[in-house]
Legacy VTK file of the C-alpha trace (Angstrom):
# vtk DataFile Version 3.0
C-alpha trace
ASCII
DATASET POLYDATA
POINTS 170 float
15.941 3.946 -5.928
16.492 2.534 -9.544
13.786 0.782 -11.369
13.162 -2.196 -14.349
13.036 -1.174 -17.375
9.783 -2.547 -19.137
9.566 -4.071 -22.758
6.708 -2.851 -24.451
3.813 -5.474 -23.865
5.378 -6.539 -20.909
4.825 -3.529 -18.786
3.051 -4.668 -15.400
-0.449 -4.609 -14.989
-1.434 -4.849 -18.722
0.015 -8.749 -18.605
-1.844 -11.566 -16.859
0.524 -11.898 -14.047
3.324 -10.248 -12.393
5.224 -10.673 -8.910
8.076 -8.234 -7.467
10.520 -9.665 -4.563
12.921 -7.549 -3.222
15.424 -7.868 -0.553
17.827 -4.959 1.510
21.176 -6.528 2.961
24.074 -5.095 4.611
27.598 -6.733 4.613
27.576 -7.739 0.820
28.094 -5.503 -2.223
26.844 -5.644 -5.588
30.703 -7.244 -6.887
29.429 -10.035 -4.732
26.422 -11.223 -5.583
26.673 -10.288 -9.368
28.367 -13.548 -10.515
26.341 -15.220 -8.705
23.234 -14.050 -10.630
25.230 -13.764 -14.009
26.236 -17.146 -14.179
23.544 -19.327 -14.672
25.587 -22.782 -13.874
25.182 -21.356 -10.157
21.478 -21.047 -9.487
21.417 -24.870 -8.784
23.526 -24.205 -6.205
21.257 -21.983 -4.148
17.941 -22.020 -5.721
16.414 -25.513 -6.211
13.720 -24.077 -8.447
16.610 -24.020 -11.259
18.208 -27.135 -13.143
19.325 -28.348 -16.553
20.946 -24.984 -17.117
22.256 -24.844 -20.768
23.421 -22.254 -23.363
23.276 -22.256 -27.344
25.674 -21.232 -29.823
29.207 -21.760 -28.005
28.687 -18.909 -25.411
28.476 -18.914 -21.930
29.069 -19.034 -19.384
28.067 -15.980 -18.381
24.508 -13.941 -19.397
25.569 -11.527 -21.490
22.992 -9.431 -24.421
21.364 -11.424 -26.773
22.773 -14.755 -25.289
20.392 -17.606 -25.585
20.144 -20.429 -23.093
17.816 -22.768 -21.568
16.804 -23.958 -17.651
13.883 -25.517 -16.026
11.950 -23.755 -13.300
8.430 -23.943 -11.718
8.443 -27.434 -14.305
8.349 -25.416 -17.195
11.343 -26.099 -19.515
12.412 -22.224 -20.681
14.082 -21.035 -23.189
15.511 -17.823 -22.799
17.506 -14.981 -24.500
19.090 -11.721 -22.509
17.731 -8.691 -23.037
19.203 -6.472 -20.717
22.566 -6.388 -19.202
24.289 -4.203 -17.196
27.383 -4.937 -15.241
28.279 -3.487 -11.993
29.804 0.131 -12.484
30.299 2.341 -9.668
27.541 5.165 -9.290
24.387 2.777 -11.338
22.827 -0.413 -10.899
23.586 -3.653 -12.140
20.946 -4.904 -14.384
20.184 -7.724 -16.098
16.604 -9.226 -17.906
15.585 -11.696 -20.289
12.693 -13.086 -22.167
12.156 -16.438 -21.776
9.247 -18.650 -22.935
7.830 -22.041 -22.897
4.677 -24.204 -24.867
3.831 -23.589 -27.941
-0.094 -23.702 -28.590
-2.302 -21.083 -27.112
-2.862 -23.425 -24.145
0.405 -23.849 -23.005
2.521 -20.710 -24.005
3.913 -18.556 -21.626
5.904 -15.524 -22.006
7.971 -13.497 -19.642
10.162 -10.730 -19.112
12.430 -11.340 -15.728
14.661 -8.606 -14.992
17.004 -8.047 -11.790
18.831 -4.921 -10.681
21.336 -4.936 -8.110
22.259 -1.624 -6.355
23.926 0.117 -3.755
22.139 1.868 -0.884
23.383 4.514 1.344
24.262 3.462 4.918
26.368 0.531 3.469
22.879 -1.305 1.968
22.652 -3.443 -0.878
19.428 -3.676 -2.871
18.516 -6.948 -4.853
14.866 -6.437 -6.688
13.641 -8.953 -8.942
10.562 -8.371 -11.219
8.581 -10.826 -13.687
5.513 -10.182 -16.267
4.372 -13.113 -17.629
1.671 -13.701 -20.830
-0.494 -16.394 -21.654
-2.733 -19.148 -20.282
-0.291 -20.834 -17.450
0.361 -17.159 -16.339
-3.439 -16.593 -15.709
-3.393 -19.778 -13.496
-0.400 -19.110 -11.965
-1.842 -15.438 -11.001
-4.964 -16.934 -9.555
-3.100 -19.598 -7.560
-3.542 -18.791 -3.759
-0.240 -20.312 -2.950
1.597 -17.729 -4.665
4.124 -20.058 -6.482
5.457 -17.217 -8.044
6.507 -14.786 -5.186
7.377 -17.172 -2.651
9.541 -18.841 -5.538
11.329 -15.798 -6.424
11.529 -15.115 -2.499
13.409 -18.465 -2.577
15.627 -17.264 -5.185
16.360 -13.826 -3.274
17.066 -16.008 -0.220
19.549 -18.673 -1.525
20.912 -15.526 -3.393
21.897 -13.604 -0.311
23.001 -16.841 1.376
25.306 -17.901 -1.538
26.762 -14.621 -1.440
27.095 -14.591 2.425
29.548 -17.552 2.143
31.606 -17.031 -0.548
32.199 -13.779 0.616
33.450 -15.788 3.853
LINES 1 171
170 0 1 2 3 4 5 6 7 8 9 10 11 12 13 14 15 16 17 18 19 20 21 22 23 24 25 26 27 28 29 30 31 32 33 34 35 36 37 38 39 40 41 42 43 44 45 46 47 48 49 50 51 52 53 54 55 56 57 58 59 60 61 62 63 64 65 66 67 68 69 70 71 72 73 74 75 76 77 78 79 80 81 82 83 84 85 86 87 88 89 90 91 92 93 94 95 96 97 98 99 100 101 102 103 104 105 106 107 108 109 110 111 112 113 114 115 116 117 118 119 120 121 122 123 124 125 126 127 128 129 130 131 132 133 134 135 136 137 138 139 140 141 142 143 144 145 146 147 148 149 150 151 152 153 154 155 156 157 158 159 160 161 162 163 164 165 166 167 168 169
């Protein structure tokens, strides 16, 4: 199996958080879910951690490499801009990963990278891993939160992901 592809200073375990979520389907393909994932305007729809999705600069709506945009999640407002992106092509994973950040004073910055790769698995499997690093203050308390904000909100994401997919794909 694939795996993210790590910024320097944002590889895990040298940040002050990080969370991995990862789900294995069957019955969907990565054609599916991709523009699901790839087009921000949608998250709303199946992730209620996501709102006031926006993009700079004329583009969207679709991520695409060094596209900035902005959404809210876990009430921080984020600014973004895609660092990765990798479309589905037959024989690799899709991939896609941005920066985003939020604050702007050593008490309330926070930095991430947030990377997804979508592949297929033999036996008719579909792979959807999600990964996040995140630097600064709010990422320390979010790490030492015992409700786990971050995993069980990317689980949520995952989830409403699979679901989404599940329906359009009738």
């Amino acid at each position: 199996m694939s795996e993210i592809l790590w910024p320097a200073g944002y590889v895990p375990g040298f940040t002050e958080n990080y969370v991995s979520n990862e789900v294995i389907v069957t019955g969907l393909t990565v054609e599916q879910v991709w523009p699901l994932l790839n087009i921000p305007a949608c998250w709303p729809e199946y992730y209620p951690n996501s709102a006031d999705v926006r993009f700079y600069d004329g583009k969207g709506p679709a991520l695409e490499v060094g596209v900035r945009f902005f959404f809210t999640t876990f009430g921080f407002p984020v600014e973004a801009q895609v660092v990765e992106h990798v479309p589905p092509v037959p024989g690799q994973p899709a991939r896609v990963a941005w920066h985003g950040w939020a604050g702007d004073d050593a008490e309330t910055r926070l930095d991430v990278h947030h990377a997804w790769l979508i592949e297929e698995l033999s036996g008719g499997r579909l792979r959807i891993l999600t990964q996040e690093t995140q630097k600064g203050k709010p990422a320390l308390a979010l790490a030492q939160d015992p409700t786990n904000p971050m995993i069980n909100g990317h689980q949520l994401w995952l989830n409403g992901l699979v679901a989404a997919a599940r329906r359009a794909a009738g």
